[in-house]
C-alpha positions as CSV (number, residue, x, y, z in Angstrom):
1,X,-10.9,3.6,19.2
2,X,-11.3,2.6,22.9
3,X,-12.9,-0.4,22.0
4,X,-10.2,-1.7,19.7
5,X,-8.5,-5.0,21.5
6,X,-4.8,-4.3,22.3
7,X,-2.5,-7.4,20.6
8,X,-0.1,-9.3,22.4
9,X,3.1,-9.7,21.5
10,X,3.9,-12.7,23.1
11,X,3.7,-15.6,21.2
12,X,2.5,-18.7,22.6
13,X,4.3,-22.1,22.3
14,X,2.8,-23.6,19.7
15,X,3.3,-20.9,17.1
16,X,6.0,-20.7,15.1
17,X,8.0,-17.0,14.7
18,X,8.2,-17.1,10.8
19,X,11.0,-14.4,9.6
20,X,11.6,-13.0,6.0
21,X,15.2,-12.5,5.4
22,X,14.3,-9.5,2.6
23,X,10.8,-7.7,2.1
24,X,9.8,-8.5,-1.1
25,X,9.6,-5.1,-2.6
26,X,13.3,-3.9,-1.2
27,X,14.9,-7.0,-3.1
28,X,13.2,-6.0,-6.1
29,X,14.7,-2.3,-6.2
30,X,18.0,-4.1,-4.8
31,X,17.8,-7.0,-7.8
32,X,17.0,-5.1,-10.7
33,X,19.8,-3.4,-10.9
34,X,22.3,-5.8,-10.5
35,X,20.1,-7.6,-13.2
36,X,20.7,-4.5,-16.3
37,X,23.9,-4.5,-17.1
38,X,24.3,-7.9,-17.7
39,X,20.5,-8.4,-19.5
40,X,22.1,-5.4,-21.7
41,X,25.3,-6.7,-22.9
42,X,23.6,-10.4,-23.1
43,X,21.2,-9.2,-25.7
44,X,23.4,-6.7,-27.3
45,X,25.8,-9.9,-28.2
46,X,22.8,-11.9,-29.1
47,X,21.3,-9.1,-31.0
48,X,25.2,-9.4,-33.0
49,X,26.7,-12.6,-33.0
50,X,23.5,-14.9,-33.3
51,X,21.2,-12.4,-34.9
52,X,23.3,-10.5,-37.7
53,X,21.9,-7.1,-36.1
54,X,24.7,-4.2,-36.8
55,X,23.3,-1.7,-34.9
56,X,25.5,1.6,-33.8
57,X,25.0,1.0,-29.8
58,X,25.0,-2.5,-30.2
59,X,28.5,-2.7,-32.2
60,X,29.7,0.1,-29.5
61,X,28.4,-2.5,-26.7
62,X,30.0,-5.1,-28.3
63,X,33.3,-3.1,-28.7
64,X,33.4,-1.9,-25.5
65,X,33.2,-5.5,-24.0
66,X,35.7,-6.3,-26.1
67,X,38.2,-3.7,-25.1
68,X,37.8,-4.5,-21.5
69,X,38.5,-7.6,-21.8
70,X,41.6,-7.4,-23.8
71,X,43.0,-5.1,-20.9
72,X,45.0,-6.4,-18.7
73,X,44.2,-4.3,-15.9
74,X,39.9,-4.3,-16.6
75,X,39.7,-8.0,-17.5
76,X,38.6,-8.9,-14.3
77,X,35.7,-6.4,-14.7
78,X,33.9,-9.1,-17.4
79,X,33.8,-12.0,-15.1
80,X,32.4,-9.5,-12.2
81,X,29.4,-8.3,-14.6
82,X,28.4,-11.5,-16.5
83,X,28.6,-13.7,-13.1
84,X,29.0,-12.2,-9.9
85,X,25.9,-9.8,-10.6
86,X,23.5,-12.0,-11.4
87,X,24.3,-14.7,-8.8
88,X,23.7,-11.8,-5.9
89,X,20.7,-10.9,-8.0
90,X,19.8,-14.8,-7.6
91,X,20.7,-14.4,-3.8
92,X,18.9,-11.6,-3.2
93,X,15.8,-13.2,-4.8
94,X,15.6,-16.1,-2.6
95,X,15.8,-14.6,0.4
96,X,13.0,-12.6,-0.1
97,X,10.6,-15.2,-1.2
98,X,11.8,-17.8,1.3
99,X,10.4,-17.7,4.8
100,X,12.7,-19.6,7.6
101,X,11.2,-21.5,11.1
102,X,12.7,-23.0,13.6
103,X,11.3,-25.3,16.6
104,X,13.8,-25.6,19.5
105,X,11.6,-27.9,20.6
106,X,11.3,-30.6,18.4
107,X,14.7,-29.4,16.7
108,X,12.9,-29.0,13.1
109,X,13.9,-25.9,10.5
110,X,10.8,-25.2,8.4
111,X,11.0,-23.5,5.3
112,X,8.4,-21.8,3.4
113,X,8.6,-20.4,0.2
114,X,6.4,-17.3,-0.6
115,X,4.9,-17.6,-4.0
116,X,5.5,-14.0,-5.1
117,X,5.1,-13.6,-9.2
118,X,7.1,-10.8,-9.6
119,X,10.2,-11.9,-7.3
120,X,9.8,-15.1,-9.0
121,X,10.0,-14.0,-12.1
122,X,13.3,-11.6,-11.5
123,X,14.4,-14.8,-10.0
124,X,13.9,-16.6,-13.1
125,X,15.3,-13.9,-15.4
126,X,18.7,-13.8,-13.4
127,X,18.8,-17.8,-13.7
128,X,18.7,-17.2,-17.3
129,X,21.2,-15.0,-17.3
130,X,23.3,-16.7,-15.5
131,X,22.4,-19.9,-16.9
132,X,23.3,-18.6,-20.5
133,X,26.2,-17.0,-19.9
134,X,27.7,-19.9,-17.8
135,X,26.7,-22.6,-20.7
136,X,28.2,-19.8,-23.6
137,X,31.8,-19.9,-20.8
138,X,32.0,-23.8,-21.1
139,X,31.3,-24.4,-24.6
140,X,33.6,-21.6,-25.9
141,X,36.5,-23.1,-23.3
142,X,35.2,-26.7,-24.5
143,X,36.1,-25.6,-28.0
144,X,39.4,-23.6,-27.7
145,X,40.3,-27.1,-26.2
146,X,39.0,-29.3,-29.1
147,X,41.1,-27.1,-31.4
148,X,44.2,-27.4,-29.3
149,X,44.0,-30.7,-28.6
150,X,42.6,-32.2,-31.8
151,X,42.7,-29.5,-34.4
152,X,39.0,-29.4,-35.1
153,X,36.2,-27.4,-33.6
154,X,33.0,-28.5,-31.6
């Protein structure tokens, strides 16, 4: 043990202090939950509306949804779950694969992206999420207009 070198923790000019905003493994226990809810209730409706499965959780999903939304007092509670979750889920995710640098120097921000599977991966399953349920918000809104406006649907 005596013979072990002693670091230094001084860093010398030419190298770069490279920081992670998030570890890797703590944005994955942070991520994933913010990721169930709305994975749930996305497949439930797919499972229902696009897939003609009637089963009893499913329907009760379904229902549920449903009767929050109608509320006046819980509707903002939809929008929080199918969009606000995921994009912090999304956040979350790129901060812990992205690695930041900065030279004072030369006046140059460097950043590195860590090629982490699993991160990537949650990262691409909230994108999907999110990416679904944003595309599903525009086209129903696209065609409650048609039908106002011109009396036929999409």
């Amino acid at each position: 043990m005596e013979d072990l070198p002693v670091p230094d923790p001084e860093l010398s000019p030419d190298q770069n202090l490279k920081k992670t905003i998030l570890n890797t493994q703590t944005s994955a226990r942070i991520g994933i939950p913010l990721l169930i809810l709305p994975g749930i209730l996305l497949i439930s409706m797919i499972l229902k509306e696009e897939l003609g499965i009637n089963l009893g959780i499913i329907n009760a999903i379904t229902e549920l949804i449903g009767n929050l939304d109608k509320s006046p007092y819980t509707g903002w509670l939809s929008p929080l779950i199918f969009l606000l979750l995921p994009l912090m889920a999304i956040i979350i995710f790129l901060l812990s694969i992205t690695h930041f640098s900065y030279n004072k120097e030369n006046y140059i921000l460097q950043i590195n992206i860590k090629f982490k599977t699993f991160n990537i991966m949650l990262l691409l399953i909230a994108g999907a999420i999110l990416g679904t349920i944003t595309l599903y918000l525009i086209l129903e809104n696209l065609n409650h207009f048609m039908l106002d406006k011109f009396g036929q649907p999409l």
